[in-house]
Backbone as ProteinMPNN parsed JSONL, in Angstrom:
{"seq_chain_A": "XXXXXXXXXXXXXXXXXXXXXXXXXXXXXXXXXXXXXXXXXXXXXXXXXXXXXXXXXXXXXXXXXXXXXXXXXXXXXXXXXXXX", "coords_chain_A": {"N_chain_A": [[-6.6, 4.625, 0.641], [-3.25, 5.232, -0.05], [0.059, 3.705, 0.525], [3.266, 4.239, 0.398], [5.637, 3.384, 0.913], [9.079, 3.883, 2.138], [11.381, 1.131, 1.073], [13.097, 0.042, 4.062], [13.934, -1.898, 5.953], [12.972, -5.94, 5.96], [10.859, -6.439, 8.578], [10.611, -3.32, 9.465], [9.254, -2.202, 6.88], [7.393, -3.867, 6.362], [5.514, -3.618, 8.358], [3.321, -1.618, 7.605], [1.953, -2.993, 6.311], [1.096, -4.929, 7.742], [0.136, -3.36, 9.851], [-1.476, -1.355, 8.773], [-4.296, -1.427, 7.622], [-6.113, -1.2, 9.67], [-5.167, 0.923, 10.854], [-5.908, 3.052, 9.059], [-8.025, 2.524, 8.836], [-8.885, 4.144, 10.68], [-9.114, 6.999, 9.99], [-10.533, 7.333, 8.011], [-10.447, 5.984, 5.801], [-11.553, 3.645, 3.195], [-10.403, 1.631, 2.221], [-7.284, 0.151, 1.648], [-4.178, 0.054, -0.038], [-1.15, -1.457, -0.219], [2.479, -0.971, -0.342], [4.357, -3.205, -2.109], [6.099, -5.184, 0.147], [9.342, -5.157, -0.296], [12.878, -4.95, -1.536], [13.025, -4.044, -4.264], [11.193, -4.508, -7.396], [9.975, -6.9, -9.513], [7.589, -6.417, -10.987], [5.655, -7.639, -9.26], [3.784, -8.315, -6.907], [4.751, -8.686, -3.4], [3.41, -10.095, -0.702], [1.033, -10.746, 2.075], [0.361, -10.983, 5.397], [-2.235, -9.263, 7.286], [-3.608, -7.546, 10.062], [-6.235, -6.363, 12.248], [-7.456, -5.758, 10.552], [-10.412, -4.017, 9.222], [-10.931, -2.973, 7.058], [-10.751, -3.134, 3.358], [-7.535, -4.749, 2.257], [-4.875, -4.454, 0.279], [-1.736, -5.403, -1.373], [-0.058, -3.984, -3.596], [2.584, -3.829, -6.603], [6.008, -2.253, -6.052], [6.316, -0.81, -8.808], [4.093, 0.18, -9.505], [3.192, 1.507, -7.164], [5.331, 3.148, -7.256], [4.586, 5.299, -9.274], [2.139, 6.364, -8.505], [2.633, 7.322, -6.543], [4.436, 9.6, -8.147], [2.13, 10.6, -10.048], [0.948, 11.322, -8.436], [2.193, 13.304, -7.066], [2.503, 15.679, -9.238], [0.44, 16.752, -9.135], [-2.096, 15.365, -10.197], [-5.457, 13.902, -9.668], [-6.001, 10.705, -8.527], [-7.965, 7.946, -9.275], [-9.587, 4.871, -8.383], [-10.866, 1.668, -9.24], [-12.074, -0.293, -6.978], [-12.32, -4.379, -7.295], [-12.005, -7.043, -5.579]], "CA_chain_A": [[-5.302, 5.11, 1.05], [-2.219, 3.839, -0.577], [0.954, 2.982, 1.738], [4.165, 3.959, -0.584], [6.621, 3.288, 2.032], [10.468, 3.08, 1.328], [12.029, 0.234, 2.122], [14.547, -0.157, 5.008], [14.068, -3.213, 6.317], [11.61, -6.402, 6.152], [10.861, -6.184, 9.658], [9.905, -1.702, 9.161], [8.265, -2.026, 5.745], [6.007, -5.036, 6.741], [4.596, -3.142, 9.691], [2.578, -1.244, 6.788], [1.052, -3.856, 5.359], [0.059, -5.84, 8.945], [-1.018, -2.691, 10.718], [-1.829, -0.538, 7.823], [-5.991, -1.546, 7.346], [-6.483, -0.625, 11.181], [-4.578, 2.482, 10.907], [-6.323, 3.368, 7.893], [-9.525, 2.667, 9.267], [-9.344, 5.554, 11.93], [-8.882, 8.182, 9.059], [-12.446, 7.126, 7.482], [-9.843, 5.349, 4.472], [-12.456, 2.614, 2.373], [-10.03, 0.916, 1.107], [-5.904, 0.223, 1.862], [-3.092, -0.258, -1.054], [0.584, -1.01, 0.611], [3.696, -0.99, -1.632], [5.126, -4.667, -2.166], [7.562, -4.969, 1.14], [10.499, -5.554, -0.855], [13.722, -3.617, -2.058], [13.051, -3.713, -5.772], [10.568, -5.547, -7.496], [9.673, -7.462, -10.821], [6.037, -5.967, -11.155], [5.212, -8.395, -8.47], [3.716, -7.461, -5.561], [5.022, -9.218, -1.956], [1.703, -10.281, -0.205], [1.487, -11.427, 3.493], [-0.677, -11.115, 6.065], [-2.798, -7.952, 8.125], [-3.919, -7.225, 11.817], [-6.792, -5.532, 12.765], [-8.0, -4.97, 8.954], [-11.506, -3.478, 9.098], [-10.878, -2.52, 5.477], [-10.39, -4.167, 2.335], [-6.536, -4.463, 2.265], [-4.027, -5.436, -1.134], [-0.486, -5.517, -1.772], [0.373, -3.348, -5.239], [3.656, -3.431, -6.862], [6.481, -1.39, -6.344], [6.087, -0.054, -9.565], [2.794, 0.804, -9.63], [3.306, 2.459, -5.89], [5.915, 5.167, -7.354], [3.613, 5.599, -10.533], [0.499, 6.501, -8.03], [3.935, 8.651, -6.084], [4.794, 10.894, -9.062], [1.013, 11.215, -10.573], [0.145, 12.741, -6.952], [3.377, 14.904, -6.747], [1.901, 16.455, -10.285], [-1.344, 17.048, -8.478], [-3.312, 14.355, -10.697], [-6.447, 13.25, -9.058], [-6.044, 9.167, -8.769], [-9.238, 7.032, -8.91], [-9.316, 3.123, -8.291], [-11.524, 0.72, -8.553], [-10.819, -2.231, -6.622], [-12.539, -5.713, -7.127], [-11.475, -7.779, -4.48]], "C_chain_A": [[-4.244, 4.216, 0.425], [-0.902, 4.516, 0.627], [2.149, 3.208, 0.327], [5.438, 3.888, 0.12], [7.919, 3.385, 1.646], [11.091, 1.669, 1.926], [13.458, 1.051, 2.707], [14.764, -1.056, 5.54], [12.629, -4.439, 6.725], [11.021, -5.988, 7.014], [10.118, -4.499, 9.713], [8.694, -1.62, 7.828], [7.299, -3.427, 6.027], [4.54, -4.416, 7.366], [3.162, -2.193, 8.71], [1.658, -1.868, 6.41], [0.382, -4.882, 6.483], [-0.443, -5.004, 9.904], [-1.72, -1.608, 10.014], [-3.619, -0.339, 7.587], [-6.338, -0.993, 8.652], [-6.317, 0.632, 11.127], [-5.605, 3.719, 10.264], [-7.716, 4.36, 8.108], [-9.851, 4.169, 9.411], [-9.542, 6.469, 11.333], [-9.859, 8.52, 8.069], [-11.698, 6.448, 5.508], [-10.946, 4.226, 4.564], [-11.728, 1.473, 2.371], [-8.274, 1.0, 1.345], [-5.137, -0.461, 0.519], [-1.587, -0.376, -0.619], [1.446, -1.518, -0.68], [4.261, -2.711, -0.929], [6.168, -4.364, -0.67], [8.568, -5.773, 0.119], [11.578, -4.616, -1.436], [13.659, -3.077, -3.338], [11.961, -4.918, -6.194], [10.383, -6.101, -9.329], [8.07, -7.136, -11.474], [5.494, -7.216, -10.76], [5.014, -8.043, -7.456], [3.69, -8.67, -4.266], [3.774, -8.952, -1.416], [1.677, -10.477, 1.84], [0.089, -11.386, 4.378], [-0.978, -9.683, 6.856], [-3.496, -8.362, 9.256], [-4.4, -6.362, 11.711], [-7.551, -5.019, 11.622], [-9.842, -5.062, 9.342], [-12.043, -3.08, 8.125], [-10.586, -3.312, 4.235], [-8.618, -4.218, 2.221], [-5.586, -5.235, 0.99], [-2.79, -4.86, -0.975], [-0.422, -4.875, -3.479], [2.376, -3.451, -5.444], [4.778, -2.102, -6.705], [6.697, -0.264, -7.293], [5.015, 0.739, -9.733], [2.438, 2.206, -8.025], [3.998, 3.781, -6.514], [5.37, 5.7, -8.209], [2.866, 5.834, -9.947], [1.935, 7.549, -7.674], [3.618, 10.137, -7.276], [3.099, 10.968, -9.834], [0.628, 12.021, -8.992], [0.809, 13.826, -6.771], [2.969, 15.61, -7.998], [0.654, 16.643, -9.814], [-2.123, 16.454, -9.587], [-4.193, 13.47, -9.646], [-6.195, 11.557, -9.409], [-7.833, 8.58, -8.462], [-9.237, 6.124, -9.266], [-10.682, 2.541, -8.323], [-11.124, -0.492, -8.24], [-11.962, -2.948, -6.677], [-11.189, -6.733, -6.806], [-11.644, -8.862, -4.059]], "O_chain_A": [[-4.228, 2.988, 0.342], [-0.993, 5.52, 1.333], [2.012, 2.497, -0.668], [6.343, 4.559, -0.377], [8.05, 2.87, 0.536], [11.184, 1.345, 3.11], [14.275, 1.894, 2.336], [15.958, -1.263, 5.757], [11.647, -4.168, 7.415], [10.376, -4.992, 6.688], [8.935, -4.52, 10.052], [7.577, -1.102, 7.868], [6.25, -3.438, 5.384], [3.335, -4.536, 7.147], [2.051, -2.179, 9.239], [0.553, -1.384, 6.162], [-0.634, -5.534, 6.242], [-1.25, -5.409, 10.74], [-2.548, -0.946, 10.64], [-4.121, 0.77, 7.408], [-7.094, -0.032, 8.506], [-7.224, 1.439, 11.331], [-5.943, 4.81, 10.724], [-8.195, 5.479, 7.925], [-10.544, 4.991, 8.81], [-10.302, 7.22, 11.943], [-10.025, 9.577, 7.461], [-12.284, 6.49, 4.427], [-11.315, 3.822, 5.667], [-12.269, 0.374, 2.498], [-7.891, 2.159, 1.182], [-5.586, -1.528, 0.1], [-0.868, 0.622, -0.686], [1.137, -2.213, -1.648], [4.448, -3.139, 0.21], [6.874, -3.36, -0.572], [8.426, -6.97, -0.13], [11.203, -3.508, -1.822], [14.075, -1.957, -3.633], [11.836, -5.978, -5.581], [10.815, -5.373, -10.223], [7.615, -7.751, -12.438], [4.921, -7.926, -11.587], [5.883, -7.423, -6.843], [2.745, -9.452, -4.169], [3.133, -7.91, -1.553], [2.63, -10.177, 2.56], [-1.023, -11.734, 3.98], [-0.003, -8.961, 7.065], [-3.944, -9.504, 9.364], [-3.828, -5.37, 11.261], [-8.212, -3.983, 11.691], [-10.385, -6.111, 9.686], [-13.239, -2.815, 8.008], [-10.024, -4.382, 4.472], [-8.402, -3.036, 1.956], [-5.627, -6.453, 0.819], [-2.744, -3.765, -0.416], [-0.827, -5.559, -4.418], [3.206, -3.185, -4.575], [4.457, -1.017, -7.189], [7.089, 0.861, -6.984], [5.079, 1.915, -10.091], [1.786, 3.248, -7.95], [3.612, 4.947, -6.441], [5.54, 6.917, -8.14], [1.936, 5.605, -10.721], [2.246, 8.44, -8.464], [2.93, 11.157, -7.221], [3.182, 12.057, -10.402], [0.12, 13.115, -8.746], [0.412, 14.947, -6.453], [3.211, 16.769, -7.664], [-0.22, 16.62, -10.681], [-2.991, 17.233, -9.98], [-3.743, 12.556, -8.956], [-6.216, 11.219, -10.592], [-8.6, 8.882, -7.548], [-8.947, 5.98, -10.454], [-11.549, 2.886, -7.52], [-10.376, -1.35, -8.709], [-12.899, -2.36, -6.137], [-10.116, -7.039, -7.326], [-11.028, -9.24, -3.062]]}, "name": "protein", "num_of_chains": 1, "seq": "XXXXXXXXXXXXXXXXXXXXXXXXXXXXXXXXXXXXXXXXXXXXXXXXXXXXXXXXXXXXXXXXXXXXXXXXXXXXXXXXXXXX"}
């Protein structure tokens, strides 16, 4: 599952990325991707910490979040592999 959140504020876009692997879980998601919490980024992805992760959980760049965005809104199949 990826997490492409918008920002609005640390505090709202965090909550993604520290309850996001739990959430995830319940939905039979493998595997969690949350968008950098930040307003704009440098193709750096904002890291932090998760609650309740049951799942493998990473931080991706903002860029790379709206680039997974617009290949899904064109109905392109995405496939990841993550080493972790």
């Amino acid at each position: 599952m990826v997490y492409n959140q918008p920002w609005t504020t640390y505090g709202e876009s965090s909550d993604y990325r520290y309850y996001g692997s739990g959430n995830a879980s319940l939905y039979g998601a493998l595997a969690v991707l949350v968008r950098s919490a930040a307003p704009f980024s440098i193709y750096s992805a904002h890291t932090g910490n998760q609650r309740g992760g049951v799942i493998p959980a990473a931080a991706i760049t903002v860029e790379d979040a709206e680039m997974m965005q617009r290949m899904q809104d064109r109905g392109q199949r995405i496939n990841l592999h993550l080493v972790m």
